[in-house]
C-alpha positions in Angstrom: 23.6 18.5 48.9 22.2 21.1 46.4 22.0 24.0 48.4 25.8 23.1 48.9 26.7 22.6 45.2 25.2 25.5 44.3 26.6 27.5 47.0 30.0 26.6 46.1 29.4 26.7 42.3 28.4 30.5 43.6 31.5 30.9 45.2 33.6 30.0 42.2 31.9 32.1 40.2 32.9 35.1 42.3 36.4 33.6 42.1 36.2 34.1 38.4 35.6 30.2 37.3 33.6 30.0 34.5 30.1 28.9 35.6 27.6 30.7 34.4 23.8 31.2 35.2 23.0 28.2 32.9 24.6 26.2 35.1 23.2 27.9 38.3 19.6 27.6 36.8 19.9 23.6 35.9 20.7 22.5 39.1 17.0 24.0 40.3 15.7 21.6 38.7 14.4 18.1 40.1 16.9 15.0 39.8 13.7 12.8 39.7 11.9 14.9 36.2 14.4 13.9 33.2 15.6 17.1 31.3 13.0 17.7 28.2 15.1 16.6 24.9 16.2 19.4 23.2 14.8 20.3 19.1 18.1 19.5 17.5 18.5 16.0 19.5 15.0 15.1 18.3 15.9 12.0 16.7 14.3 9.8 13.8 14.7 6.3 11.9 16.0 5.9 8.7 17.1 3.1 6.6 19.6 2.9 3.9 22.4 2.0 2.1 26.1 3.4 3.3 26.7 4.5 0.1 23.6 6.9 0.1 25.8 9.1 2.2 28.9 8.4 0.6 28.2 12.1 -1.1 26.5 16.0 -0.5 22.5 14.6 -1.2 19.0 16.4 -0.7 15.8 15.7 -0.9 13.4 17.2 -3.5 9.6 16.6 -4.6 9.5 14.9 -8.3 6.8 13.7 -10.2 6.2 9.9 -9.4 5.9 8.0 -13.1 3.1 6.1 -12.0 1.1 7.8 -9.6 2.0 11.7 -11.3 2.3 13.4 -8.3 4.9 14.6 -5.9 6.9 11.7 -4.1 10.4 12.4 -2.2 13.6 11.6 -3.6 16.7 11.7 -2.3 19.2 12.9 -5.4 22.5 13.6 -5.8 25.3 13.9 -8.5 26.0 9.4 -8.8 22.1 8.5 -6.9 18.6 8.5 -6.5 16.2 6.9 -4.0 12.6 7.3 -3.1 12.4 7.8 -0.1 8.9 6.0 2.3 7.4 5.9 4.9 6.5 3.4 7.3 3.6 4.6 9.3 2.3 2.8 12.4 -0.1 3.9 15.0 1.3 3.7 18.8 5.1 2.9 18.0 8.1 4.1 19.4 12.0 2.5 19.2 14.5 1.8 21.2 18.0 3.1 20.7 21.0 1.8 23.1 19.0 3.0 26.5 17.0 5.4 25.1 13.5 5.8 23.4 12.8 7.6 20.1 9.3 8.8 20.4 8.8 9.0 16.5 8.2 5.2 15.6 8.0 6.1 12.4 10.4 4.2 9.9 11.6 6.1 6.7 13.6 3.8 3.7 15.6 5.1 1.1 15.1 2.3 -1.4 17.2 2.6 -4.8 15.0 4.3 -8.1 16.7 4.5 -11.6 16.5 7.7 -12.7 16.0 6.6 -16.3 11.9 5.6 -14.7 11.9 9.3 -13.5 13.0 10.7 -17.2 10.9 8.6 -19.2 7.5 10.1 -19.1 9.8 13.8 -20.2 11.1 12.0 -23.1 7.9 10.1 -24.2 5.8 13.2 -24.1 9.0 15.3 -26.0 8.9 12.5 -28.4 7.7 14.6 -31.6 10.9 16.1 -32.2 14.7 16.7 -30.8 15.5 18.4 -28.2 18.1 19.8 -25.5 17.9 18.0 -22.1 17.4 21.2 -20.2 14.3 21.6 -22.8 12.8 18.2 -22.2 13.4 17.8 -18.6 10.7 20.9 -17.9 7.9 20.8 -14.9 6.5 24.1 -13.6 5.0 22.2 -10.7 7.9 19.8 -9.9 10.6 22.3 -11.3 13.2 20.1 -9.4 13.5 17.4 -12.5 15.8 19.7 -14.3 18.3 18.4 -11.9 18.1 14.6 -13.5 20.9 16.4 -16.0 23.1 16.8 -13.2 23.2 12.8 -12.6 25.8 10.6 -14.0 23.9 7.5 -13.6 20.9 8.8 -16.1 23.4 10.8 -18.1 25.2 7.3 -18.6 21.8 5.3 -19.3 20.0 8.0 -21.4 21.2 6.6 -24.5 18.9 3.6 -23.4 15.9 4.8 -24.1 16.5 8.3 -26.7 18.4 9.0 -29.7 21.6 11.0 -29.5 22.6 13.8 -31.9 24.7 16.4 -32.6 23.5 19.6 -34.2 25.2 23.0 -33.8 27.4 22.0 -31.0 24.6 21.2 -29.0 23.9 18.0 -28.0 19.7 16.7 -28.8 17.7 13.7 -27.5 14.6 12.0 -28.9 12.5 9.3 -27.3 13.2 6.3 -28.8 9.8 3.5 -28.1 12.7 0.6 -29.5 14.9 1.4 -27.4 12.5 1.8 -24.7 10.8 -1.0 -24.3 14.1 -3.5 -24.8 15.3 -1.6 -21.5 12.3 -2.5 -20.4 12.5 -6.1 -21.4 16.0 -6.2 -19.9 14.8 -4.9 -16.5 11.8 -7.0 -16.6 14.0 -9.9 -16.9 16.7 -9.1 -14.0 13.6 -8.3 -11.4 12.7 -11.9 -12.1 15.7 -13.3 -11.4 15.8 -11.6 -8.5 12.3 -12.2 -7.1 12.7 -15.9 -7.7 16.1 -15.6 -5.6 15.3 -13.6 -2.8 11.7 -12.9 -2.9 10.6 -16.4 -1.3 7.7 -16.3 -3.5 5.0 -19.3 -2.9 5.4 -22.0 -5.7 2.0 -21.2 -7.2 3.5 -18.1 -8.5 7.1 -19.8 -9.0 6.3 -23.1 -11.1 3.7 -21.2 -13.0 5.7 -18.9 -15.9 2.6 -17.3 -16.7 2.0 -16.3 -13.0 5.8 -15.2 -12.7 5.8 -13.2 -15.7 2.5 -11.4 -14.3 3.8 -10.9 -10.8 7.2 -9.6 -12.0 5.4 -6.9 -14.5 3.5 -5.6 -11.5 6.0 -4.7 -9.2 8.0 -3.5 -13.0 4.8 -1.3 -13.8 4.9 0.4 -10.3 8.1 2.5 -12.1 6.3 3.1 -15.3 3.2 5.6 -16.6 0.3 4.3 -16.9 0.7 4.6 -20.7 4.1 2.9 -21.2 3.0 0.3 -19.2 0.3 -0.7 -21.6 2.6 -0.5 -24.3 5.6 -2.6 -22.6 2.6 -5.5 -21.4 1.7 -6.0 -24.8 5.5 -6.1 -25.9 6.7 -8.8 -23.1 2.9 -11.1 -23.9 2.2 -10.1 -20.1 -1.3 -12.4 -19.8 -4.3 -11.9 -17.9 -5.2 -13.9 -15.0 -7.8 -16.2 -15.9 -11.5 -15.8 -14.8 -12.5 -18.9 -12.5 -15.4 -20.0 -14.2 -18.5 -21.5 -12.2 -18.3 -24.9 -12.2 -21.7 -26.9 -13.9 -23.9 -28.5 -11.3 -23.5 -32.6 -11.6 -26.9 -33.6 -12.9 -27.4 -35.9 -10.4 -27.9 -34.1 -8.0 -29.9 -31.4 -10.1 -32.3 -34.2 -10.6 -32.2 -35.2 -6.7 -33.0 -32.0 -5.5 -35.7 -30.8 -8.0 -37.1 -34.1 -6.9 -37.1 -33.0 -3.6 -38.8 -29.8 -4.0 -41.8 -31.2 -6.0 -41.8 -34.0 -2.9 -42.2 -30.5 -0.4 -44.8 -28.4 -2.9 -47.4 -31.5 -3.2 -50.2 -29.6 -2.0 -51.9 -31.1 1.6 -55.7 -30.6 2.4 -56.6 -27.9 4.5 -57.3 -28.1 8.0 -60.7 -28.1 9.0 -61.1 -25.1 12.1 -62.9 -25.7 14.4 -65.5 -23.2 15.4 -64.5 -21.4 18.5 -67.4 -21.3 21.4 -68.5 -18.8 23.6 -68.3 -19.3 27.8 -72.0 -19.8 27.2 -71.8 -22.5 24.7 -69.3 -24.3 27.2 -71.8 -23.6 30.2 -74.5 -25.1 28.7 -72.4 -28.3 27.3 -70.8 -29.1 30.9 -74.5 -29.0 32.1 -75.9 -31.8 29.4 -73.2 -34.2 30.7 -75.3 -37.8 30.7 -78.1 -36.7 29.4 -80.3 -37.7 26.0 -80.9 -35.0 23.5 -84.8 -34.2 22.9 -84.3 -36.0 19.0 -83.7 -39.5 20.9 -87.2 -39.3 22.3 -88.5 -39.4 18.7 -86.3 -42.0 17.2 -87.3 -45.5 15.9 -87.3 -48.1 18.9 -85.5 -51.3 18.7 -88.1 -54.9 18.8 
């Protein structure tokens, strides 16, 4: 049946059909190996909100608050996500009938911008400045495009101080301001752990546990100096060192007593003298008889 469909794909070639040698060369091929996927249908997993698409995005390296280094974020004129990835040895999906080799899951998960801007503003805090001068990084250079998104353009005012000097417009980090953005973030992450977080009840009836569990997941967003500053500002407390627990007396008494019960020193053992094949020889042989001292012994009347 190939030889046939290939001589009469042949044949309408020479008739002028169009079937090229593409064509010709694919049906060499053996129906029972599967064609090798192609580069462009290569295909991957990602998850993410409809409206991340809803405009022209891209992806570009910024300086992570926390960690200060590179991390991806996906940007664009009214968003921001950071973008991870979910990493798991041996994996692979399945799509409709198909397989996708790359088991790897990637998550665009929703970032303020204004966490992105604030270590700029904090460390431009001496003086005012123009956005394009405050939002400067020769090694993540991509930053400079936070002025391009409304969201932080609309929020800015947050966490700086605004003026107007020779038609240009200046910003100045303001720590006030700051930290009750902070405070007000810190308190809608809480109500929205308790809602949907499913968190055990030790951390839930406990407002000191809350408070401490809700600042860590708030602190992964912030430098590591703002987020010493904001924990004193909201009283985030320490957890409490468990403290060793005194040993009942009782039983202090009950097992000294016992160990002064084991030490009481016991006599030695007298050894025995071990004796020679000899020794033995000679003993086995004076079996029933009187030793030469009974001969000179007192006699009974």
């Amino acid at each position: 049946r190939m030889a046939r469909t290939r001589k009469a794909a042949a044949e309408k070639k020479e008739e002028g059909s169009d079937v090229d040698d593409t064509t010709l060369d694919g049906m060499d091929e053996s129906p029972e190996m599967p064609p090798k996927p192609a580069e462009s249908m290569q295909r991957k997993m990602l998850i993410a909100r409809a409206s991340c698409f809803s405009s022209v995005t891209s992806l570009y390296t910024l300086r992570h608050p926390r960690l200060n280094s590179g991390s991806l974020f996906q940007l664009s004129n009214t968003s921001c996500d950071e973008l991870f990835l979910l990493e798991d040895e041996f994996r692979c999906l399945f799509s409709g009938d198909t397989v996708i080799s790359d088991g790897r899951a990637r998550i665009l998960s929703p970032f303020n911008p204004l966490f992105l801007v604030l270590p700029y503003l904090e460390k431009k805090k001496a003086r005012y400045e123009q956005l394009e001068e405050i939002l400067v990084d020769d090694e993540y250079p991509a930053i400079e495009r936070m002025a391009e998104n409304e969201q932080m353009m609309r929020e800015i005012e947050k966490v700086a101080d605004k003026t107007d000097a020779c038609d240009e417009v200046l910003y100045k980090f303001s720590e006030k301001k700051a930290l009750e953005w902070i405070r007000g973030r810190f308190e809608l992450l809480k109500k929205a752990l308790i809602a949907h977080a499913k968190l055990h009840d030790s951390i839930t009836k406990d407002d000191e546990a809350l408070a401490r569990y809700t600042f860590g997941v708030l602190s992964d967003h912030l430098s590591a100096s703002l987020a010493a500053v904001a924990k004193e500002h909201l009283q985030i407390k320490d957890a409490p060192v468990a403290e060793a627990a005194p040993e009942p007396l009782g039983m202090k008494r009950k097992l000294d007593d016992d160990e002064n019960l084991f030490s009481i020193e016991k006599p030695p053992v007298k050894k025995t003298p071990t004796q020679s094949v000899t020794q033995k020889k000679l003993q086995q042989a004076s079996k029933g008889t009187k030793s030469l001292a009974s001969f000179f012994g007192k006699k009974a009347n």
